[in-house]
N, C-alpha and C positions, 0 to 999 in steps of 0.2 A: 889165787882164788879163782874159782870156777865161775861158768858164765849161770850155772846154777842159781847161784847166790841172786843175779843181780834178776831172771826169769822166777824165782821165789818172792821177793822182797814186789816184782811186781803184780805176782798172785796173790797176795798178801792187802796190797795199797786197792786190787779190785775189791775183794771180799771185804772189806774193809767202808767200800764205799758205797755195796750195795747191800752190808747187812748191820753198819755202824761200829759203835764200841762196847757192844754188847758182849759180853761174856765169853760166849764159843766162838766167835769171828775172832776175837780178841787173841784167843788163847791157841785157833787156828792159827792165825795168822802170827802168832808166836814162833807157834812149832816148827810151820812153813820156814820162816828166815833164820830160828836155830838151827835147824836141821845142817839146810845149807851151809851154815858159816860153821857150823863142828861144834858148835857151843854147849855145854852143858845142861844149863839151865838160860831162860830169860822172862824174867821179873819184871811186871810194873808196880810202882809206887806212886802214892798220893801224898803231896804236901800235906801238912797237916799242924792243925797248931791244938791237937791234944797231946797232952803229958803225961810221962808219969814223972815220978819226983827227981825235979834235977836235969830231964831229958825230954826236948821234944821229938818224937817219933814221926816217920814217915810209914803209915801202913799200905801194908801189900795188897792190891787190888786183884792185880792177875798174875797167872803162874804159867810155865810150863818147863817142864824139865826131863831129861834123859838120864841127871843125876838124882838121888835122893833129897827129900824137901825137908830139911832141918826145921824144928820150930824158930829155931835163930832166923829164919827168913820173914817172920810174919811182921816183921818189922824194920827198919833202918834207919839209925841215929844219924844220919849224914851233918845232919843241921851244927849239931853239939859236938860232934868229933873231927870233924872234916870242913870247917867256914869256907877254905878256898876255894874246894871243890863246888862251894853252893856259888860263890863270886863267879865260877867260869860256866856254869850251868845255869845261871838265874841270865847270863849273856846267849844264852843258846847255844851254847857249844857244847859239844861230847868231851868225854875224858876217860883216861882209861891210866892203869895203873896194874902194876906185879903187887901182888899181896906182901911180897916183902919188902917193899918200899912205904909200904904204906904205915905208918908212924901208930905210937899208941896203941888204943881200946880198940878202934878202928881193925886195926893188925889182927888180933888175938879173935874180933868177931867174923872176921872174912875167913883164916886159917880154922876154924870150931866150926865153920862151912863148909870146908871142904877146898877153897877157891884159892887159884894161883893166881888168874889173871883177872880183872874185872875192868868191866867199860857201862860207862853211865850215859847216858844222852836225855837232854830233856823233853820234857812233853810240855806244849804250849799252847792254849787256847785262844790267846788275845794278840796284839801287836808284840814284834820283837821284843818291846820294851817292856811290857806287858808283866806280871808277876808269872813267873811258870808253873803249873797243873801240878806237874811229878815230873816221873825221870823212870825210863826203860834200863835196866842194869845186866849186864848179858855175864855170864859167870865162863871162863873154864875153867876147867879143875884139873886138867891131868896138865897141861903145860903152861910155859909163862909168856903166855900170846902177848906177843907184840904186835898190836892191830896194826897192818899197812891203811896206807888210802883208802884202798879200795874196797875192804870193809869199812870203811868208817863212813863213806859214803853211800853204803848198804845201810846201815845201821841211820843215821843221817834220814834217807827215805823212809824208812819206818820211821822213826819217829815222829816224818811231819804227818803221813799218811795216819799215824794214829792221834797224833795232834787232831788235825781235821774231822776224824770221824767224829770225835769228843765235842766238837765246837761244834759241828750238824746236830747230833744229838741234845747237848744245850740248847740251841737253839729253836729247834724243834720241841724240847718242853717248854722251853720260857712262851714261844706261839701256844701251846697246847694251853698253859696258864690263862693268856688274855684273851682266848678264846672264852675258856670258862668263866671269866673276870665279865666279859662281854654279854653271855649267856645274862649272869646275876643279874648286870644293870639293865638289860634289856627288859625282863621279867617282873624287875620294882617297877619299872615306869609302866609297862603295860598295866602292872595290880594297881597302882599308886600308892604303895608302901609301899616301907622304909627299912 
């Protein structure tokens, strides 16, 4: 792995910190650290506890890709096909996996994507322990990457560096909220209504 990668991932953690999780930082700073690692596509997803019948879905927040974007992406049953993967990812850890090891429904939806090799890492907003956000899912498709270290400690930085943007940004609404929560009460009591 190139020193690229690790000079990407920290242009990525700047933009990141000075333009939040906003959509095009997001999707910059995607492309930024695919690029460098060779990767096909890279994917965020959001926890989610809507269904549809049978499946809870994780939907796709943000994208970018070098490969084509299947409709199969706008979504990822992780929860309902893959529990272990959720057991080592709700701990904060990355995982990564050959599509043909990968067992079941699982199998058949990562290969109808194109994807030989995939790696998941989580995104977290709260303390370790904390329930986690989603999970950045990094695709290749032409080989069956066996992620060393030294991406995965690429991969690893990004995901806190977008962890963090997400909990600024919370944060900064939830303040934006009791601003205006402060505004209301301040205005009843000056009127004296209610």
């Amino acid at each position: 792995m190139s020193v690229e990668a690790f000079a990407k991932v920290t242009e990525a953690s700047k933009l990141l910190v000075e333009q939040g999780f906003a959509g095009p930082a997001v999707t910059k700073a995607l492309e930024l650290v695919g690029r460098a690692l060779g990767v096909d596509r890279a994917l965020i997803y959001e926890n989610s506890t809507e269904t549809m019948p049978g499946k809870r879905l994780a939907p796709l927040r943000h994208a970018w890709g070098s490969a084509p974007m299947p409709p199969l992406l706008r979504t990822f049953p992780l929860r309902d096909q893959m529990p272990g993967w959720v057991e080592i990812l709700s701990r904060g850890q990355p995982l990564w996996e050959l599509t043909r090891n990968v067992p079941g429904s699982l199998n058949v939806n990562l290969e109808a994507q194109g994807v030989r090799s995939v790696l998941l890492s989580p995104i977290n907003v709260g303390t370790v322990n904390a329930p986690w956000w989603g999970f950045l899912r990094l695709d290749d498709c032409k080989s069956e990457r066996r992620w060393p270290d030294a991406e995965l400690t690429v991969i690893k930085t990004l995901s806190r560096s977008l962890s963090n943007a997400l909990r600024q940004d919370l944060r900064r609404e939830a303040m934006a909220q009791t601003r205006e929560d402060l505004r209301t009460m301040m205005a009843i009591c000056a009127t004296g209504t209610r």
